[in-house]
N, C-alpha and C positions, 0 to 999 in steps of 0.2 A: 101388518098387512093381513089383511083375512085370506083365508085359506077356503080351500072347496074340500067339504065334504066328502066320504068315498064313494057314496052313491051316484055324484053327478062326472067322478072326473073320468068316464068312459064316454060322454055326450061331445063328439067331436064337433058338433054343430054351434055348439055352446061354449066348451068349456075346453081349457087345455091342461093338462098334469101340471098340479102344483102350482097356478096361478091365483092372481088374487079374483075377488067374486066377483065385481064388475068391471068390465071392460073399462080403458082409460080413452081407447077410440072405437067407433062406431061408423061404418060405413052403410050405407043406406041409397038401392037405386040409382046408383051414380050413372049418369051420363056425361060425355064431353064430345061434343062435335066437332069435326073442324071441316071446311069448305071439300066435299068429296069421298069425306071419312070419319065414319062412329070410331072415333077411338076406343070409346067408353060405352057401352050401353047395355046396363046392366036393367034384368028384371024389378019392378018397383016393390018388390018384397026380399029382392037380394038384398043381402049383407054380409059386413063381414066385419067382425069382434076383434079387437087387437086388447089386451091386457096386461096390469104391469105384472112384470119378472115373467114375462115370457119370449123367443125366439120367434117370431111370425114369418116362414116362409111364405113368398109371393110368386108366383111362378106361372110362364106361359112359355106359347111361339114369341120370334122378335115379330111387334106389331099388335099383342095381345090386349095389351093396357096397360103396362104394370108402370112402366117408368112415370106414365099420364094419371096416374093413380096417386102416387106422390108428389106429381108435381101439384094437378089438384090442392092435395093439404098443404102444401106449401105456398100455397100462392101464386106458384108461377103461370098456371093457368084458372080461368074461371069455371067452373063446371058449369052444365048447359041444365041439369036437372039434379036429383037427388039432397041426400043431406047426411053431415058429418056432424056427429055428436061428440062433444072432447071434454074429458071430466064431467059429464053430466050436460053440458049445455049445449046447442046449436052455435056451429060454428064457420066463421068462415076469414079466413087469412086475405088481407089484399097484397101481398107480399113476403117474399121471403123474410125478409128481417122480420117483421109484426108474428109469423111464426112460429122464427127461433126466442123473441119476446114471450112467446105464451107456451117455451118447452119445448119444442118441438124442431128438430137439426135434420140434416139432411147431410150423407156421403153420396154425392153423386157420379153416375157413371161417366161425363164426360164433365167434367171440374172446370171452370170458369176463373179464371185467374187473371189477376192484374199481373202480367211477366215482368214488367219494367219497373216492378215494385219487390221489397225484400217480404223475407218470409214473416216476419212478427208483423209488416204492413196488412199481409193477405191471412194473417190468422186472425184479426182484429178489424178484418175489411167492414166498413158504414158500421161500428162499432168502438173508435178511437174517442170518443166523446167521455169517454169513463175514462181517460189517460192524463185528460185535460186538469190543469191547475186551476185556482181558484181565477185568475185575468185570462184565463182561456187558452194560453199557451198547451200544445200536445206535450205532455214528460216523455219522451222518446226512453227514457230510464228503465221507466217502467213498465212499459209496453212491451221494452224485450225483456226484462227478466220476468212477466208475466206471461210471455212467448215462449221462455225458455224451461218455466218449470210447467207447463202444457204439453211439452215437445219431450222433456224428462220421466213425464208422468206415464208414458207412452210407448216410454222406450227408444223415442229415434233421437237421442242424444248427439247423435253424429253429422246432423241438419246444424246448422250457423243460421242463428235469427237473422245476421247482416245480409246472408246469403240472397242473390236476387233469384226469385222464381225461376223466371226460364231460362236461368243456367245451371238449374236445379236436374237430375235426370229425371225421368219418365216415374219412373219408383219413388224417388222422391218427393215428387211435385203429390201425387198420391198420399202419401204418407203427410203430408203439408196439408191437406183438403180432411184427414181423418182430422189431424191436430183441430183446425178449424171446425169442425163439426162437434168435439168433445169440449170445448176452449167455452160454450155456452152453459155446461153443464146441463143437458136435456134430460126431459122426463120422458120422452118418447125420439128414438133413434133411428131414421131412415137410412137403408144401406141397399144404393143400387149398383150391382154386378162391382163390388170393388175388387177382390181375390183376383177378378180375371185381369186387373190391373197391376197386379204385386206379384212379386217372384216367389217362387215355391217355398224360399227358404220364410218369407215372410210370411205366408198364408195362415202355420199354425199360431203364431203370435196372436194375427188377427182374429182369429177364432176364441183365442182365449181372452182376448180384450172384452169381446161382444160377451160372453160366458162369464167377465167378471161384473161385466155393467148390468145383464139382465139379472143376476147374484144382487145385484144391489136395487131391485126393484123398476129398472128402465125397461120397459116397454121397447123391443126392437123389433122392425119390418124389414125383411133381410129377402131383397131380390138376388138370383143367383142363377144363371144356365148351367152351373155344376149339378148336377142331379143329385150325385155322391155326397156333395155339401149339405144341400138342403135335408137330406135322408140323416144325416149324420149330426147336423149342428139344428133343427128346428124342432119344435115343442108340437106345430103344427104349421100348415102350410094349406094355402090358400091359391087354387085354378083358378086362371082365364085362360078365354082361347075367344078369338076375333073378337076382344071387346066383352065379351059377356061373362059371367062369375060362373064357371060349371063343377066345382066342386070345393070341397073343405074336408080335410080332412086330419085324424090326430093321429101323428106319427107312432104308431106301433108296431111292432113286428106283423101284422096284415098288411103292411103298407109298403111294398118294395119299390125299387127304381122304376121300372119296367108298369109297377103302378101308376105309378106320378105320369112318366112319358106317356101312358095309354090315353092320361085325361087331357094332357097338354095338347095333343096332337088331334087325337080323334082318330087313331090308326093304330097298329102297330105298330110298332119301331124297334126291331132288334140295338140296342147301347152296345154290343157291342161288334159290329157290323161296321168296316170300314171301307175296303174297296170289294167291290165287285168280282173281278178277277184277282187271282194269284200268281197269273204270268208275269215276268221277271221283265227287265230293258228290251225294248221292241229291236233295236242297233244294235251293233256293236261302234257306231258313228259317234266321237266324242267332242261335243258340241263344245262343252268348256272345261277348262285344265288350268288348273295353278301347279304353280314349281316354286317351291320354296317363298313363299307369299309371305310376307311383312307389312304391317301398318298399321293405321287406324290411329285413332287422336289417342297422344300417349301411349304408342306402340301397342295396342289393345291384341293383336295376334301376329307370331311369330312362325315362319317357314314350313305355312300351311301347302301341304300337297294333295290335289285332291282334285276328280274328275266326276263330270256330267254326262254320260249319254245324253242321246237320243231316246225318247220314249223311254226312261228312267227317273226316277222321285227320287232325287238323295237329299238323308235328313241331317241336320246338324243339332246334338243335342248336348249341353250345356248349362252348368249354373248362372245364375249372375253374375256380371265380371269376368263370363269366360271368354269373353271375346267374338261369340258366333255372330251377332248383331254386327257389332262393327266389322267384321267380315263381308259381310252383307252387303253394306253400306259402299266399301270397298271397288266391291265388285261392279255395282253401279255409277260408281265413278264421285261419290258423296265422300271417300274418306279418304286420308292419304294414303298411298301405297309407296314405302320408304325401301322397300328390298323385294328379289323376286319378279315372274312374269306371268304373264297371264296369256293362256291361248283360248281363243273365240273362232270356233271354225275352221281350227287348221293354222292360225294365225297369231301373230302375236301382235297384243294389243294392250292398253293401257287408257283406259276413259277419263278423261280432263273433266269432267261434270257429266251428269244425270240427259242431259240434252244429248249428249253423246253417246251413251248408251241407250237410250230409245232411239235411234238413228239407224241404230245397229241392229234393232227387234230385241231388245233384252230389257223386262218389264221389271218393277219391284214393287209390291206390296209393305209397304213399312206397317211397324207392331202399334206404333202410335198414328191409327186411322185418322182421327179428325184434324189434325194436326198438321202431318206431313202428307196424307191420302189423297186427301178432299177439301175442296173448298166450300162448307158445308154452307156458306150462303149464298150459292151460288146452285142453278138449279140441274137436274141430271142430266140436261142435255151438251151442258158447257161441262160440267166435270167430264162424263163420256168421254169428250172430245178433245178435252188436254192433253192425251197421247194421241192424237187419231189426224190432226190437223193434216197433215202432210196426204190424207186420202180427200179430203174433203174442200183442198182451193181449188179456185179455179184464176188465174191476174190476179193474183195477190189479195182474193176476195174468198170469203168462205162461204161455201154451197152449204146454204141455210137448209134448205128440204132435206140433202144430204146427209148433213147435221143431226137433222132430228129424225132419220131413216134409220139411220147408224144407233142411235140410242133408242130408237121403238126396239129396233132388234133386240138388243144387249135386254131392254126389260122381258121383254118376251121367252129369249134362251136363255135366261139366271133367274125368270121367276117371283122379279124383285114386284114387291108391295109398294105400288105408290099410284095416286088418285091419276096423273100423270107425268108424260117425261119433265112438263113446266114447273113440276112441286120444288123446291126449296129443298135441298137435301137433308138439312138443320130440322124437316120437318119428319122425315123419317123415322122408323125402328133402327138401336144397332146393328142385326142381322141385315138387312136391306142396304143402310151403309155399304157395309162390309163387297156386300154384293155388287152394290155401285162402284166401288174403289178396284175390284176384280175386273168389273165389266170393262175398265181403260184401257186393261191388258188383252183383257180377249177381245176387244175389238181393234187395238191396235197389230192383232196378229204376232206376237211376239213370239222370239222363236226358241228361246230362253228367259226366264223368270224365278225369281228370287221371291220367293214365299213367308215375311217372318209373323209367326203367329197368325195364321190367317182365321180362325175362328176362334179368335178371344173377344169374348164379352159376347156369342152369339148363343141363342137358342139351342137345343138339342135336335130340332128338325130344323131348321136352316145349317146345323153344322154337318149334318150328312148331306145335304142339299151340294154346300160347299166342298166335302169331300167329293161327290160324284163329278161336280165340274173339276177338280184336281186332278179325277181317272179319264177323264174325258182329254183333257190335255195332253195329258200321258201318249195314251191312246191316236193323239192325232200327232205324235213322234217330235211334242217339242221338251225341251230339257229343264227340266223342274227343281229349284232348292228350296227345300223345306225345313225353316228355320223354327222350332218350334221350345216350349216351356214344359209343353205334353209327350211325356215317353209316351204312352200309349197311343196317343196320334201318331207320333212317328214311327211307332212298331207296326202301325195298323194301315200305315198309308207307305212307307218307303221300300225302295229295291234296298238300298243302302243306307249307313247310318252312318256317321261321323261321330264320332267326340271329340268335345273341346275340353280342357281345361288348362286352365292360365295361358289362353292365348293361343297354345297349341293344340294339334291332332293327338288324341291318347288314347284311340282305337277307332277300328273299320269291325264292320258285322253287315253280314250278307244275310237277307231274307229268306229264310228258311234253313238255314246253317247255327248261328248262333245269336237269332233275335227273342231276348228276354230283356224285362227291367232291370231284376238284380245285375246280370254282365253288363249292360249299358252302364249302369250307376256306379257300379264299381270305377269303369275310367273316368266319369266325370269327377269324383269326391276325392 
């Protein structure tokens, strides 16, 4: 691989430290329209250089372009103007597969999976045709132990090719979608927001996957709303902001956090800036209370004791497998609860399903948005209103104006990005989701809410956005859990912190008393 010169490899515009001398991708002008919205609409002298054995951070607001940027070279969408050069030639994919044919893979942020199929089905998906025998028979043989040494090369040894997807976890099914993306052996590696989908203890693996593969000459475009990431794992990195390209720049010690956020946003943005005020619980009124609390599928947490004010943020923080999710789950009436009680307002209560719990005004936020969140083909005014119903019949009919009253607002006070309430939520930015799947709770008035991960996979200004509606809730004295992956979210947003490990409570820490990482970390490990 040719090497640059030392004269040119300080030309950030150009060049990145240590890359080979021409770009393997080429971005040029790019536009993409869609009915209401420039996704894309880049100057007709923008560009932007991607090359092999290098780290290419991509970064913006959610809504900026980036995820519409890859989907572009992939195929999934057609661009409306501009032009991609790929090893030299004009190029353009009519489809993912034709794509991944000419090198080029993709980890995406919300992973598309056939569930009801195993995992060597979906590493090998519209790809089975190279299993086939000479009379056309699939060799099911060989498919998984071609499955299995992809899945071994990788490290997730612990995955079963027979295993079906969606009884695969959340982390899993992730780690199944990297396999499928390396499984083609690519010359260029598309990676959108994955880290914010994998647990902490996996993060640094994943970093050094990406660091052995661009070591070996692959060309990686690594979208990321971690700041800290892209500072820390990119060669250079690459601004948008509403669509347009507004900077490029090569990662060197000129280049701080607080840099990057300056150009992504167009503002200041203190990183590290959480709430507002540092006033403590508004009550002393304790809205929810466990005693000795048991459950969760395969007893996931044991005789958890633990209370909620009034206008109070308590966090629960935990490894994977510590059980704070399935607590969660619990609480909302989604998981079994085998030991223990639960008091709601003074009362002792036990919720038979999720239906029952929004009844009661107690919202959840799950960590797997699209999934369990939103019904993302369905448009914002029906998501809205999947918690809201009960404000908006009238005879057993639902007040349509109502309806779409209720979700003008909700876009209006969260701020959310979208052409309007009638758009396809599938058509969105992650942040904007995010905000959507929030918006069910705040407009259902809930008077307690169970929070897990609420800004994974979002921008760095939409997650202070999201923090400020969190303070704001606070604020209006309802009872807040905050289930989180992020100490420093939790430090930076809770009255109280919880520990979990194996299931159970293994410390309490008061804000402003004894809130640090290392003592937090300490009980979880």
């Amino acid at each position: 691989m040719v090497r640059l010169p030392e004269y040119v490899k300080g030309n950030a515009d150009l060049y990145c430290k240590g890359c080979a001398l021409e770009p393997i991708i080429t971005f040029k002008g790019i536009k993409k329209y869609f009915p209401g919205t420039k996704a894309l609409d880049w100057d007709p002298q923008d560009t932007m250089e991607v090359y092999p054995g290098e780290i290419h951070g991509l970064v913006g607001e959610n809504g900026a372009g980036k995820s519409t940027l890859l989907q572009v070279l992939m195929g999934i969408y057609t661009r409306t103007d501009g032009e991609i050069i790929y090893k030299g030639n004009a190029f353009i994919a009519h489809n993912a597969l034709e794509a991944e044919d000419h090198g080029i893979s993709i980890i995406m942020q919300q992973p598309n999976f056939a569930h009801n199929m195993n995992v060597a089905e979906n590493i090998f998906i519209n790809r089975s045709t190279k299993f086939k025998n000479a009379i056309g028979f699939l060799n099911l043989k060989r498919q998984h132990e071609a499955a299995r040494k992809v899945l071994d090369d990788l490290g997730y040894d612990h995955i079963e090719t027979h295993s079906i997807v969606g009884q695969l976890s959340f982390e899993e099914r992730k780690q199944v979608e990297i396999a499928r993306a390396f499984s083609s052996n690519p010359k260029v590696l598309l990676v959108d927001e994955t880290s914010a989908a994998v647990s902490k203890e996996s993060v640094e693996e994943l970093y050094q996957l990406i660091r052995k593969k661009r070591d070996e000459g692959i060309a990686v475009i690594y979208i990321s709303h971690f700041i800290d990431e892209i500072h820390d794992l990119c060669d250079r990195v690459t601004i948008l902001r509403d669509g347009k390209l507004v900077a490029k720049l090569l990662m060197d010690e000129s280049v701080t956090e607080d840099v990057i956020i300056r150009n992504m946003v167009g503002r200041d943005v203190n990183s590290s800036s959480y709430r507002a005020s540092e006033e403590g619980r508004k009550t002393d009124e304790v809205i929810l209370q466990t005693k000795r609390l048991s459950g969760g599928r395969h007893q996931m947490f044991m005789d958890v004791d633990l209370k909620v004010h009034r206008g109070e943020i308590v966090g629960i923080a935990g490894i994977g497998g510590s059980g704070s999710s399935e607590f969660g789950h619990a609480l909302f009436g989604n998981a079994p609860i085998t030991h223990g009680e639960i008091l709601y307002k003074g009362e002792k209560i036990k919720f038979h399903s999720p239906s029952e719990a929004i009844r009661s005004r107690v919202g959840y936020l799950p960590k797997d948005r699209d999934r369990e969140g939103l019904i993302v083909a369905y448009d914002l005014v029906m998501n809205i209103s999947q918690a809201n119903l009960w404000r908006m019949h009238r005879y057993s009919f639902i007040e349509q104006k109502q309806e779409r009253a209720i979700a003008e607002d909700s876009i209006k006070n969260l701020r959310i990005k979208t052409p309007s309430a009638k758009t396809k939520v599938t058509d969105l930015s992650g942040g904007n989701r995010q905000k959507v799947a929030i918006s069910k709770w705040t407009a259902n008035e809930s008077d307690f809410l169970i929070l897990n991960s609420p800004t994974r996979g979002v921008d760095v200004g939409a997650k202070y956005e999201i923090y400020r509606i969190i303070e704001h809730l606070k604020n209006e004295n309802k009872g807040i859990l905050l289930i989180s992956d992020e100490l420093p979210e939790l430090i930076g947003m809770c009255d109280r912190i919880y520990s979990f490990r194996n299931g159970m409570v293994s410390g309490e820490f008061i804000r402003g008393e004894n809130f640090s990482e290392e003592v937090v970390v300490a009980t979880m490990v």
